[in-house]
Backbone as ProteinMPNN parsed JSONL, in Angstrom:
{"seq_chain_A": "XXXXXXXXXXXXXXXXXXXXXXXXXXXXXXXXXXXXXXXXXXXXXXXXXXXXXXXXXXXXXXXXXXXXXXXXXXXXXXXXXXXXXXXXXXXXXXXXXXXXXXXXXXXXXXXXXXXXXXXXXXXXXXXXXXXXXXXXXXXXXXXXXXXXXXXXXXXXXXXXXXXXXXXXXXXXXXXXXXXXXXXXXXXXXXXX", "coords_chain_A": {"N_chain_A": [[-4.29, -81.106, -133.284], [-6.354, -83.4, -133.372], [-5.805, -84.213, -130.83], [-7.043, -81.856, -129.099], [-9.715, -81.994, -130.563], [-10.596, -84.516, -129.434], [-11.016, -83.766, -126.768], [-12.725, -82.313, -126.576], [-14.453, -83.355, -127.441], [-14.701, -85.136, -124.802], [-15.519, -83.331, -123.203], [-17.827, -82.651, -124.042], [-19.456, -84.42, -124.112], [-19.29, -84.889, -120.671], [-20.83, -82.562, -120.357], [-23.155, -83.148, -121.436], [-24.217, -85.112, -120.241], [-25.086, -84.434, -117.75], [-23.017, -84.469, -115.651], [-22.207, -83.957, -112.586], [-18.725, -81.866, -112.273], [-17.614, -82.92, -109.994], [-18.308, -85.306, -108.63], [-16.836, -86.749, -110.566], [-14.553, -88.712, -110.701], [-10.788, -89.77, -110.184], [-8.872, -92.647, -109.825], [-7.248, -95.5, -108.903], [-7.224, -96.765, -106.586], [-9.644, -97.882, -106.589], [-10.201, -99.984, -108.75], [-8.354, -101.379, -107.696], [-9.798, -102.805, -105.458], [-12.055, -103.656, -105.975], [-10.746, -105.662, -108.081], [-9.724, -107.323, -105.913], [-12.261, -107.968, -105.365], [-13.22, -109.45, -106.455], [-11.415, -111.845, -107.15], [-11.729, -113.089, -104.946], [-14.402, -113.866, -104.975], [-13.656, -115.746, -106.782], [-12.505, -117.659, -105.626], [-14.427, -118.142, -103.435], [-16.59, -119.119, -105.307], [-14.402, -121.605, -106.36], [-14.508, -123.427, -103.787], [-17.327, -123.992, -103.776], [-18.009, -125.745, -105.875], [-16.154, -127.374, -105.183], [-17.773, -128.652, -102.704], [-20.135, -129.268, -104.031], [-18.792, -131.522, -105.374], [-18.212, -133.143, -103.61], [-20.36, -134.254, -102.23], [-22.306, -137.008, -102.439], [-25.683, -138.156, -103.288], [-27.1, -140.625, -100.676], [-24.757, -141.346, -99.394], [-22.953, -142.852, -96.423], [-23.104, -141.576, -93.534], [-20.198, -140.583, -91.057], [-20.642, -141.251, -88.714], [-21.69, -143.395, -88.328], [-24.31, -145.023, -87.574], [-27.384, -145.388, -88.478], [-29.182, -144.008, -88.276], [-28.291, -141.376, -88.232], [-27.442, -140.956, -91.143], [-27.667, -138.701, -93.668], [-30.918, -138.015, -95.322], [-32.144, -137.928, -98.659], [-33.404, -134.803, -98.745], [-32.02, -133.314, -97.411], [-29.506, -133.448, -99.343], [-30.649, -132.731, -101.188], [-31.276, -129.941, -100.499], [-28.634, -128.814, -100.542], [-27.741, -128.931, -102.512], [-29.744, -126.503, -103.842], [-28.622, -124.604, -101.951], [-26.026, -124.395, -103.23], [-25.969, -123.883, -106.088], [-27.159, -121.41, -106.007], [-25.422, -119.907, -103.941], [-23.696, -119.614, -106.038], [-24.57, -118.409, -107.998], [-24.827, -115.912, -106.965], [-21.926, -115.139, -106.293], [-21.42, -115.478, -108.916], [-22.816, -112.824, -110.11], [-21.798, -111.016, -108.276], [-18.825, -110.869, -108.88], [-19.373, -110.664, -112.244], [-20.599, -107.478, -112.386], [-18.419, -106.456, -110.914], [-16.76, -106.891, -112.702], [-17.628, -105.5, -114.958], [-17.254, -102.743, -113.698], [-14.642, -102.063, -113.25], [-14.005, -102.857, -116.226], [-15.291, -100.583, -116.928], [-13.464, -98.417, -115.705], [-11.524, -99.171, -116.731], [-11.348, -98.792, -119.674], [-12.648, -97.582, -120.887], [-12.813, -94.434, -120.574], [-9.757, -93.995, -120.604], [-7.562, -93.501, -122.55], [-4.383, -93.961, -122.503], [-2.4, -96.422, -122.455], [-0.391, -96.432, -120.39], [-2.083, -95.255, -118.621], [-3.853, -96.907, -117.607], [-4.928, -97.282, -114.825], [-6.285, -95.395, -113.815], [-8.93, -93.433, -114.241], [-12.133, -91.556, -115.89], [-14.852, -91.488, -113.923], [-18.093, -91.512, -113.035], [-18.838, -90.687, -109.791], [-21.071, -91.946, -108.542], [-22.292, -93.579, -110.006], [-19.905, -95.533, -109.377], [-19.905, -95.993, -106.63], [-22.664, -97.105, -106.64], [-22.668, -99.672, -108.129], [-20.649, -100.901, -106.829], [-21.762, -101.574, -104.555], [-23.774, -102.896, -104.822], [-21.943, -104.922, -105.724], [-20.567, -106.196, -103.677], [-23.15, -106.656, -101.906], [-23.698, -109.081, -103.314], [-21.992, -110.481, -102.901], [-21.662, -110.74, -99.81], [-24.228, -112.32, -100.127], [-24.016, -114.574, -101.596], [-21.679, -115.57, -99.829], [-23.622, -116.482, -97.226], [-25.061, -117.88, -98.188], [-23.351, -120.176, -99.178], [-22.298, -120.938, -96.589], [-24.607, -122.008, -95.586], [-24.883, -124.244, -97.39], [-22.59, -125.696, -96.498], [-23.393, -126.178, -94.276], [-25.237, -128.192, -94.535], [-23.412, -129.692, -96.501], [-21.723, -131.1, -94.192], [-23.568, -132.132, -92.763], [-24.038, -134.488, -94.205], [-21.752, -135.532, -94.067], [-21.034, -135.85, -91.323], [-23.25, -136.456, -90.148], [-26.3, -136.2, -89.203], [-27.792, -132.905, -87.304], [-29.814, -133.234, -86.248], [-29.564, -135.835, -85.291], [-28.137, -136.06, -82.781], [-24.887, -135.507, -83.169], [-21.641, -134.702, -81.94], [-19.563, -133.85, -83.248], [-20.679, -132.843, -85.624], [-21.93, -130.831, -84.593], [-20.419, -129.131, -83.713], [-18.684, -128.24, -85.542], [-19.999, -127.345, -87.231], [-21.316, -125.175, -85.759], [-18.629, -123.861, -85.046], [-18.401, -122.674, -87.817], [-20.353, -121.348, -88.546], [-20.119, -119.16, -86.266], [-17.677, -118.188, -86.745], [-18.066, -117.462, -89.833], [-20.464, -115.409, -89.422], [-19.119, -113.4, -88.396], [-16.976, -112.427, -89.577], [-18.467, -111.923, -92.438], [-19.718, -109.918, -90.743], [-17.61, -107.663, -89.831], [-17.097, -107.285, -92.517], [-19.692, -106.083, -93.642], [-19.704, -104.195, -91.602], [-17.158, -102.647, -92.36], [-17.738, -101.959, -95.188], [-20.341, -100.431, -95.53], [-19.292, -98.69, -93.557], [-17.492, -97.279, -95.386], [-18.613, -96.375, -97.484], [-20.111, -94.36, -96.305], [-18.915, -92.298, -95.81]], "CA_chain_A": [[-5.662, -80.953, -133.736], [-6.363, -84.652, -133.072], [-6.201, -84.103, -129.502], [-8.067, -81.195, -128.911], [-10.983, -82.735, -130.898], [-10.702, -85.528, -128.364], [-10.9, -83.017, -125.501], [-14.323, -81.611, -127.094], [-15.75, -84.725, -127.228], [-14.991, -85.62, -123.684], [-15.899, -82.328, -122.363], [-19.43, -82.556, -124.125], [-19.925, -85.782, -122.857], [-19.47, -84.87, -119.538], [-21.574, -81.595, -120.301], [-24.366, -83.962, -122.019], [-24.919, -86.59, -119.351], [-25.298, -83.643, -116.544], [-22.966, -85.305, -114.166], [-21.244, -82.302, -111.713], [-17.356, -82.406, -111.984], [-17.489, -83.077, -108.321], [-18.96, -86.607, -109.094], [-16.028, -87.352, -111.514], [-13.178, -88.956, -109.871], [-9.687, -90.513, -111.046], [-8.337, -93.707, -108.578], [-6.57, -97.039, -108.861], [-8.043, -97.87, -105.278], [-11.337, -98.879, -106.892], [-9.84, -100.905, -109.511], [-7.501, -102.694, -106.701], [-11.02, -102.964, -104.646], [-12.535, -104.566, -107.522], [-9.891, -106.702, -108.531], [-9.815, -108.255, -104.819], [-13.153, -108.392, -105.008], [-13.437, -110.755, -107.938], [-10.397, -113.023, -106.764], [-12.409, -113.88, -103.693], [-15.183, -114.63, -105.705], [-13.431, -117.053, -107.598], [-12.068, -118.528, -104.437], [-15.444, -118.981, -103.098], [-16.66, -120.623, -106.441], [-14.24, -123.155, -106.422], [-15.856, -124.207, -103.019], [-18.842, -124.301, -104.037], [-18.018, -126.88, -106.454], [-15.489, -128.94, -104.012], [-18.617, -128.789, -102.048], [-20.585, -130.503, -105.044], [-18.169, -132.707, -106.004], [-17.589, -134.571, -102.252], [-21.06, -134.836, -101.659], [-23.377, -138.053, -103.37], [-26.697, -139.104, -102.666], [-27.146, -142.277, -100.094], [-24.216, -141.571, -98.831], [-23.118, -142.686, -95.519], [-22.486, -140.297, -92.311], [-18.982, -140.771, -90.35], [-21.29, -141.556, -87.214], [-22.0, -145.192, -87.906], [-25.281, -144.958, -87.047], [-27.962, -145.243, -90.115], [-30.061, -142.655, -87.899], [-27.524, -140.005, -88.517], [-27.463, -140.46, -92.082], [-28.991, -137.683, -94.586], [-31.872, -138.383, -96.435], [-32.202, -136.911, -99.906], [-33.691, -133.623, -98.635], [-30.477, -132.672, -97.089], [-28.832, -133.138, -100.388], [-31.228, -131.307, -102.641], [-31.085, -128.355, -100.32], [-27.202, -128.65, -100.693], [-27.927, -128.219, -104.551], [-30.213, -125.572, -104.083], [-27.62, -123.584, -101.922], [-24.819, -124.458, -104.006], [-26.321, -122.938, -107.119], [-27.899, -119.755, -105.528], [-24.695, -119.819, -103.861], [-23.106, -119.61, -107.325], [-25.11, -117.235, -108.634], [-24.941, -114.634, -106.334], [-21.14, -114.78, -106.381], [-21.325, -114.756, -110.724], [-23.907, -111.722, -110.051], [-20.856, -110.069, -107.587], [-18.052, -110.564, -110.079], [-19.689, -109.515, -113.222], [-20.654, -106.465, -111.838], [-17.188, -105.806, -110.621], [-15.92, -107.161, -114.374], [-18.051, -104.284, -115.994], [-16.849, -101.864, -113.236], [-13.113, -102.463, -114.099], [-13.749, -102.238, -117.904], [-15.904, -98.888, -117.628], [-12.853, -97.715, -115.131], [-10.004, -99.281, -117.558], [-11.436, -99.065, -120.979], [-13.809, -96.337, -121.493], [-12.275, -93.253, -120.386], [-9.026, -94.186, -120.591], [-6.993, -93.839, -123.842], [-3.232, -94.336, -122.924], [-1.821, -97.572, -122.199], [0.312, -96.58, -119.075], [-2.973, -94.613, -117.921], [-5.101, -97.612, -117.321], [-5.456, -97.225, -113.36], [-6.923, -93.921, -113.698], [-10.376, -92.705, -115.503], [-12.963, -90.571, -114.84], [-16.159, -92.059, -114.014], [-19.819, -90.681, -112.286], [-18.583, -91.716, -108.522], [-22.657, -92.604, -107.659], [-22.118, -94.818, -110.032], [-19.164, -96.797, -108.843], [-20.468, -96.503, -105.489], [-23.771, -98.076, -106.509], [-22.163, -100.851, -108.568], [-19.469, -101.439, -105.971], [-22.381, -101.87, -103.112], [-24.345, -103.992, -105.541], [-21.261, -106.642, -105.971], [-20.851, -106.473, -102.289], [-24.398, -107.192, -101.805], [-23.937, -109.931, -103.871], [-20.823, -110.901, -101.977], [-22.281, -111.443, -98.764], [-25.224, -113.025, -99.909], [-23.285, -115.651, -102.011], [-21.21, -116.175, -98.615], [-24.415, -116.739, -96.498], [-25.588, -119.725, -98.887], [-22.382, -121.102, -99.003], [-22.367, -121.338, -95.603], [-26.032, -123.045, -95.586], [-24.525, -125.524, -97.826], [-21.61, -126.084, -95.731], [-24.083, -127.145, -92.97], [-25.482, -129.401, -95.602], [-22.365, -130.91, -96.278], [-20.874, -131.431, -92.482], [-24.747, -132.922, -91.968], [-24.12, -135.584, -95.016], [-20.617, -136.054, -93.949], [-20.675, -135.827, -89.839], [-24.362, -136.97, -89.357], [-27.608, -134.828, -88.831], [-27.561, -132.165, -86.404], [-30.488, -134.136, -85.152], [-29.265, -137.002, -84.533], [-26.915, -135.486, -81.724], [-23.332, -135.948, -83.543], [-21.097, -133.662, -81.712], [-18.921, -133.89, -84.162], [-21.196, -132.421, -86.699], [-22.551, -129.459, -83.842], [-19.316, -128.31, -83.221], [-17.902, -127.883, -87.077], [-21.563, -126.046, -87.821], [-21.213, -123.749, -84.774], [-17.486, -123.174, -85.694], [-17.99, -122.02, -88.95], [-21.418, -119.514, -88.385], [-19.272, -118.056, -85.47], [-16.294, -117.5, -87.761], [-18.804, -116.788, -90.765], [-20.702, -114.517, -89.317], [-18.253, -112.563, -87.504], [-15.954, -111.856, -90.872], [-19.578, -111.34, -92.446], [-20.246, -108.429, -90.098], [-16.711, -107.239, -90.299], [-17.088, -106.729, -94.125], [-20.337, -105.451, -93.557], [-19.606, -102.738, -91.23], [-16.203, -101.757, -93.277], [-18.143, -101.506, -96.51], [-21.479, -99.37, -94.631], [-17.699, -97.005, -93.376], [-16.802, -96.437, -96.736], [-20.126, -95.816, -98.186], [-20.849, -93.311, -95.521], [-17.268, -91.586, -95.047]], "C_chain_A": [[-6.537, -82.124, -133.257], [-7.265, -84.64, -131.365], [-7.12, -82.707, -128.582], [-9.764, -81.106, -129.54], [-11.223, -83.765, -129.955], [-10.947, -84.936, -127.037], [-12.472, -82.137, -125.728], [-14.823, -82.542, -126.666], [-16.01, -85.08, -126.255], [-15.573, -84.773, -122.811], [-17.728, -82.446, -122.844], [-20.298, -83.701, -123.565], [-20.431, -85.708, -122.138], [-20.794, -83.792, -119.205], [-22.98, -81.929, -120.476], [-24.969, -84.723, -121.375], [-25.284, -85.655, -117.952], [-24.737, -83.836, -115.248], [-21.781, -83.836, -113.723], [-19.839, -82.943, -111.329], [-17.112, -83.213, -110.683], [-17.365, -84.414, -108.384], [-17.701, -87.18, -109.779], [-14.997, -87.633, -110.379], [-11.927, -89.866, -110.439], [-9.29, -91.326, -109.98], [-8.218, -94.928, -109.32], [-7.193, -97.964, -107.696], [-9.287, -98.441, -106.023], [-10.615, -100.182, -107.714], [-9.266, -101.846, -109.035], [-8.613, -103.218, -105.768], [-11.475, -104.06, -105.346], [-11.87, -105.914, -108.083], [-10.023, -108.077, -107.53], [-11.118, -109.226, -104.351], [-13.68, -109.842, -105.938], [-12.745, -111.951, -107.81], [-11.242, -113.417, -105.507], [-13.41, -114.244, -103.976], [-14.983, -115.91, -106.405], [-13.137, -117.976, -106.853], [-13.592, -119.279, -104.11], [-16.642, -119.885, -104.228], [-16.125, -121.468, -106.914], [-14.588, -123.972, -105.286], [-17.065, -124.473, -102.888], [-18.595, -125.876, -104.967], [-17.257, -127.863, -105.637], [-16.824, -129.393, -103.396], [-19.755, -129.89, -102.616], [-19.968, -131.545, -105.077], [-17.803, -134.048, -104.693], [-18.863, -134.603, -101.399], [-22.35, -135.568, -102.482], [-24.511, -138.322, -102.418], [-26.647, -140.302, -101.868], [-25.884, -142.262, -99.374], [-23.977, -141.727, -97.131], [-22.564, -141.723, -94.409], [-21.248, -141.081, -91.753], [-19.264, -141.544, -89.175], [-21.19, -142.888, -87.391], [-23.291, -145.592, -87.609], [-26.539, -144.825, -88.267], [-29.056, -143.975, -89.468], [-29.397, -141.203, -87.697], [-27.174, -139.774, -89.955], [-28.473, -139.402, -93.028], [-29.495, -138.497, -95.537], [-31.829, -137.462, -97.929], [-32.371, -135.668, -99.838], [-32.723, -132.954, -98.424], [-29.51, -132.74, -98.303], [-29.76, -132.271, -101.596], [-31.119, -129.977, -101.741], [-29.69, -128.087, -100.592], [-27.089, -128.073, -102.122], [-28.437, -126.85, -104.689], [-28.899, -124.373, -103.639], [-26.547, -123.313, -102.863], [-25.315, -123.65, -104.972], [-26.727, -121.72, -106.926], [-26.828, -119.352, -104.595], [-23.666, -119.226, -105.077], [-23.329, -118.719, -107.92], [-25.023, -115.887, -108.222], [-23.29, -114.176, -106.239], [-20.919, -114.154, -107.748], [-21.745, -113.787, -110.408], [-22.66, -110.966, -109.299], [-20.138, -109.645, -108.437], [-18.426, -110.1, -111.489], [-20.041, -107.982, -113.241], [-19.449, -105.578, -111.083], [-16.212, -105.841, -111.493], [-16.401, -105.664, -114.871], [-17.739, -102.915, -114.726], [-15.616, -101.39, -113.928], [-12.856, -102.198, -115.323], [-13.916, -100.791, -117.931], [-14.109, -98.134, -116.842], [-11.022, -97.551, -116.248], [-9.912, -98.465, -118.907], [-11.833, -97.858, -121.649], [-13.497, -95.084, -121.463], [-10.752, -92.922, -120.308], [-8.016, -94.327, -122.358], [-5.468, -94.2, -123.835], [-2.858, -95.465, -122.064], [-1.563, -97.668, -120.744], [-0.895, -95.667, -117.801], [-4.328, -95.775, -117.085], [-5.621, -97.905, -115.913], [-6.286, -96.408, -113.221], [-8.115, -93.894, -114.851], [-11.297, -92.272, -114.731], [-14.453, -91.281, -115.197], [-17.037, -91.316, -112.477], [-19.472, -91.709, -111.221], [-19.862, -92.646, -107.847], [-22.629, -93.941, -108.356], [-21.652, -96.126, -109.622], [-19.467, -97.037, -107.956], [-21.757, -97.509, -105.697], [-22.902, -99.392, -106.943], [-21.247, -101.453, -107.529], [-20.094, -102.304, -104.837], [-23.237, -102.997, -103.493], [-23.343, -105.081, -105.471], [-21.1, -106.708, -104.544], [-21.981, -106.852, -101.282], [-24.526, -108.631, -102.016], [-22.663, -111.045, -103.3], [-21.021, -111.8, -100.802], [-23.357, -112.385, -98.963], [-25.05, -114.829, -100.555], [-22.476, -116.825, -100.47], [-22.28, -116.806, -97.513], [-24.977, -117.982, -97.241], [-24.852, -120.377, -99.224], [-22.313, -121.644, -97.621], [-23.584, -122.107, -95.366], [-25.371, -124.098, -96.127], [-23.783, -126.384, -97.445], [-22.228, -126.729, -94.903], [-24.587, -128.775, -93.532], [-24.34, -130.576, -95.696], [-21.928, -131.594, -95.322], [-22.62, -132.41, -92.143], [-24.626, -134.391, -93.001], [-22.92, -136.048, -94.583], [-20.359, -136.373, -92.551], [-21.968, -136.697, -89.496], [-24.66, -135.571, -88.927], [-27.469, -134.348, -88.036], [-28.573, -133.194, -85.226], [-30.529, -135.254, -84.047], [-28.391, -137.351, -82.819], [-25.404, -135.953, -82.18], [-22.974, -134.637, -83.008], [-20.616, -133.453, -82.507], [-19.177, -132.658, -85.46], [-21.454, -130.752, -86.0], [-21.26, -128.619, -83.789], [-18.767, -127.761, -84.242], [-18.758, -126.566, -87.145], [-21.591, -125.013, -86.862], [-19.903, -123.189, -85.267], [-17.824, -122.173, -86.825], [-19.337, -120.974, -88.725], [-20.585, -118.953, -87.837], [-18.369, -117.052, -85.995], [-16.919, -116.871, -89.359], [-19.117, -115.625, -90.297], [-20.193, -113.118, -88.849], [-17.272, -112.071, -88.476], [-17.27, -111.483, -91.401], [-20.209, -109.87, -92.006], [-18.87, -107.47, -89.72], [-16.767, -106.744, -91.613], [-18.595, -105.821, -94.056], [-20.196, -103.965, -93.38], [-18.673, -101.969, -91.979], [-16.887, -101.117, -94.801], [-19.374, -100.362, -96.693], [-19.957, -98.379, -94.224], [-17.884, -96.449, -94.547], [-17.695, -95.865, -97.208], [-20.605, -94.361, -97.685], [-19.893, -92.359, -95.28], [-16.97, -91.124, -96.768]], "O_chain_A": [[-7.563, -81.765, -132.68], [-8.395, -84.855, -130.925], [-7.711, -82.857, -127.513], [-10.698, -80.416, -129.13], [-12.417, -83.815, -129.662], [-11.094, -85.747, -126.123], [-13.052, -81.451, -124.887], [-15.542, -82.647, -125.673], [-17.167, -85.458, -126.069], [-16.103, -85.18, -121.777], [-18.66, -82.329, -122.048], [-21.327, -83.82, -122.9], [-21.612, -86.048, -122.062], [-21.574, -83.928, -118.263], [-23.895, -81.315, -119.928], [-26.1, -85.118, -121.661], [-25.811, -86.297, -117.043], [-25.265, -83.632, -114.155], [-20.978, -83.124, -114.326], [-19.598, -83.901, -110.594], [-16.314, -84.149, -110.622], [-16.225, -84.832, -108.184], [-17.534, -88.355, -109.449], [-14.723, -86.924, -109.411], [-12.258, -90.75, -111.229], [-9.329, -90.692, -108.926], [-8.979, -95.298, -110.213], [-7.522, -99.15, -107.673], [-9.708, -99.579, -105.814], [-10.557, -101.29, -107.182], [-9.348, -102.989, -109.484], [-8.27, -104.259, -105.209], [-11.186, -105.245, -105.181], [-12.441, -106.95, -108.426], [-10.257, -109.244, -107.842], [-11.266, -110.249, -103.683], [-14.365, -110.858, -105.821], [-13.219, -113.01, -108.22], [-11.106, -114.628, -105.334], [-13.744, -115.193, -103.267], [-15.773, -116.836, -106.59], [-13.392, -119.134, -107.18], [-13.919, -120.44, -104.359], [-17.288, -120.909, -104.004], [-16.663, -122.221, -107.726], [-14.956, -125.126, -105.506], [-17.696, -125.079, -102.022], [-19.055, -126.951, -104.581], [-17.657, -129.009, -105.432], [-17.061, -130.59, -103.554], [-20.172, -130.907, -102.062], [-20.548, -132.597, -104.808], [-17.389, -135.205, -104.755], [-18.807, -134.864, -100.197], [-23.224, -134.914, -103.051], [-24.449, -138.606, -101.222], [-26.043, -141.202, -102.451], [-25.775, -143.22, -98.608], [-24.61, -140.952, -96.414], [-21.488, -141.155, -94.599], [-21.256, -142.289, -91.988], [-18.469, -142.323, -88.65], [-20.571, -143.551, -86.559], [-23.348, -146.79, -87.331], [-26.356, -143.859, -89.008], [-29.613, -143.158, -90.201], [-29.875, -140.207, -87.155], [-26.68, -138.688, -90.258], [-29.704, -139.373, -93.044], [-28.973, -139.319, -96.291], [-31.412, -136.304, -97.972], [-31.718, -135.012, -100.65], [-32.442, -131.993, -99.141], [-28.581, -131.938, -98.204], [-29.494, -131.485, -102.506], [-30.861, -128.933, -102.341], [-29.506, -126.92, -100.939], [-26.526, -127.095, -102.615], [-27.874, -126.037, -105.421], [-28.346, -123.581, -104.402], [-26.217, -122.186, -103.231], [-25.095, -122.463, -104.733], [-26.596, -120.92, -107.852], [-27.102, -118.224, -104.185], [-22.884, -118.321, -104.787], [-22.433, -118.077, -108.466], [-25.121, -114.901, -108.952], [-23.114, -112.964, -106.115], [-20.502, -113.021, -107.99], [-20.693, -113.19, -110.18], [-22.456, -109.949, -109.962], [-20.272, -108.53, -108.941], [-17.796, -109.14, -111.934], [-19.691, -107.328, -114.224], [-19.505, -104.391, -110.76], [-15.142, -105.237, -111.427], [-15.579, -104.786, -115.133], [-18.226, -101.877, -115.175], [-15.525, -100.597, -114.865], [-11.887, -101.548, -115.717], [-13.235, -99.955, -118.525], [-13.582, -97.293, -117.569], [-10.113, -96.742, -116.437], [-8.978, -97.756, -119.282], [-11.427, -97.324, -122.681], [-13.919, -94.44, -122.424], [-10.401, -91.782, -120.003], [-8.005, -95.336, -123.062], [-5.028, -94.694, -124.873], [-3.064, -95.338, -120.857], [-2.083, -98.467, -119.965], [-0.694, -95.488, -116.6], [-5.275, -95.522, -116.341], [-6.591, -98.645, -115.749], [-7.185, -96.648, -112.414], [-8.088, -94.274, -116.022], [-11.463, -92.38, -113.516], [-14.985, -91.523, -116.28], [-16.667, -90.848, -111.401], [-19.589, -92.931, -111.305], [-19.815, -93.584, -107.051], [-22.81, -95.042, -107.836], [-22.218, -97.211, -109.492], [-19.545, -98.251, -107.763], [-21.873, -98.543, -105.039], [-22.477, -100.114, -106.042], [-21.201, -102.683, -107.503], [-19.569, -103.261, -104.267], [-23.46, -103.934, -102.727], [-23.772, -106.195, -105.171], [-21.786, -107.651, -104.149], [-21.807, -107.255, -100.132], [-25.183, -109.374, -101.286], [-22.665, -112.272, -103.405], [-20.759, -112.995, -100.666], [-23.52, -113.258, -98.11], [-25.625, -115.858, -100.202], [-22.582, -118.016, -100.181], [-21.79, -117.713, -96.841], [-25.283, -119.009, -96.635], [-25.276, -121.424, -99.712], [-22.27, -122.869, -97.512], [-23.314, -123.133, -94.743], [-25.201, -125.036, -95.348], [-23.902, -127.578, -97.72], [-21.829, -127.859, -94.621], [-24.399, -129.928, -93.142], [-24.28, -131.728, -95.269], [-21.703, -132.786, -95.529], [-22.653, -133.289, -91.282], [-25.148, -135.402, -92.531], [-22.896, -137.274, -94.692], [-19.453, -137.19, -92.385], [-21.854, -137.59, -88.656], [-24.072, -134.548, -88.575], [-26.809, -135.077, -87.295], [-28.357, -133.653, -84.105], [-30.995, -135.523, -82.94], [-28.183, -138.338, -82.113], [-24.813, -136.774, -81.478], [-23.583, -133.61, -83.309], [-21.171, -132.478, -83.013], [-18.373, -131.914, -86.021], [-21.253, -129.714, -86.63], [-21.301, -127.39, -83.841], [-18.254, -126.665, -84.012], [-18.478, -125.367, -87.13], [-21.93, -123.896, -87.251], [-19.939, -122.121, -85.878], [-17.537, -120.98, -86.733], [-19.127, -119.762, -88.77], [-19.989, -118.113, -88.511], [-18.237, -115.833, -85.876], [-16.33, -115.97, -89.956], [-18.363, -114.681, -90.534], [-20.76, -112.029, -88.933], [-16.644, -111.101, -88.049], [-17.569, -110.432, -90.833], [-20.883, -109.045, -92.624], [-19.191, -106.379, -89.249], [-16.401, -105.576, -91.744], [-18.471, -104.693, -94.534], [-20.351, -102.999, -94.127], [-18.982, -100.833, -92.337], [-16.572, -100.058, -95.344], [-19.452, -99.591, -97.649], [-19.795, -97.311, -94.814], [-18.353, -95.33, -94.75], [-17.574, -94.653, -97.388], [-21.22, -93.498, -98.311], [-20.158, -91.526, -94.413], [-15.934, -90.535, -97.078]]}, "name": "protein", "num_of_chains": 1, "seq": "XXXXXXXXXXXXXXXXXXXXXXXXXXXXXXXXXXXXXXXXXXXXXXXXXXXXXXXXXXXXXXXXXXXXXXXXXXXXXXXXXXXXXXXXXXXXXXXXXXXXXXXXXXXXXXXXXXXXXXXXXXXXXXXXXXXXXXXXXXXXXXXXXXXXXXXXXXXXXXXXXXXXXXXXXXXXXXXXXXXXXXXXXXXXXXXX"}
């Protein structure tokens, strides 16, 4: 009796919110999507803070040269990235936290069922493209800050430190190029 009262309720639900069976879908891949996506978030917010924590005001550049050290500006933009860095990863992972619950929690009543639930797929797709939004854009101001740092720690780009040109080209190259790798795979899925 129990359970066919529970089978009303979910059927009116579904009947009440107007979403077309079609739309409903049961999968573990999202939830393992999700999951990965959140652990690499956390990865790149503990560099964000290494990133804080090994770079002080006044400090000097590697160069030797007091015309290759950064001036303050180069460390407050380091702050600015870092935090809007920060934010945009929190903003990824919460959004892939409240995916995860609605996918674990909400539609899900038995224990050994918790991979599986049925949720409005536009949804997960939006939410999914939203933390991936928030993914890349976290990664793109980490990488700003990174320049930041390698310019407080190598000496200003200006100043001509190879040293410093060669790190900061390294890492866009290799940024942007995993960057537009995740891009295009996540534009596949979306569209496939």
């Amino acid at each position: 009796m129990e359970q066919e009262s529970e089978n009303y309720q979910k059927e009116s639900y579904r009947t009440t919110m107007a979403v077309p069976s079609s739309s409903l879908t049961t999968t573990s891949v999202h939830v393992t999507a999700l999951d990965g996506l959140v652990n690499v978030n956390s990865l790149f917010t503990i560099a964000v803070f290494v990133g804080l924590s090994l770079t002080t005001p006044g400090q000097r550049s590697l160069e030797n040269r007091s015309s290759c050290d950064a001036d303050i500006a180069v460390a407050q933009k380091l702050l600015v990235f870092e935090v809007v860095s920060f934010s945009f990863f929190l903003f990824s992972s919460l959004i892939a936290q409240g995916l995860k619950l609605a996918l674990n929690l909400l539609n899900t009543k038995d224990v050994d069922d918790a991979f599986r639930a049925h949720i409005n797929l536009k949804v997960l797709r939006f939410g999914m493209l939203g933390s991936a939004i928030g993914s890349v854009m976290g990664c793109l101001f980490l990488m700003l800050s990174m320049v930041n740092v390698i310019q407080i720690r190598l000496g200003v780009l200006s100043c001509g430190s190879k040293s410093a040109a060669h790190a900061v080209v390294a890492m866009v190259v290799l940024v942007s190029s995993a960057l537009l790798v995740y891009i295009s795979t996540a534009i596949y899925a979306f569209t496939h």
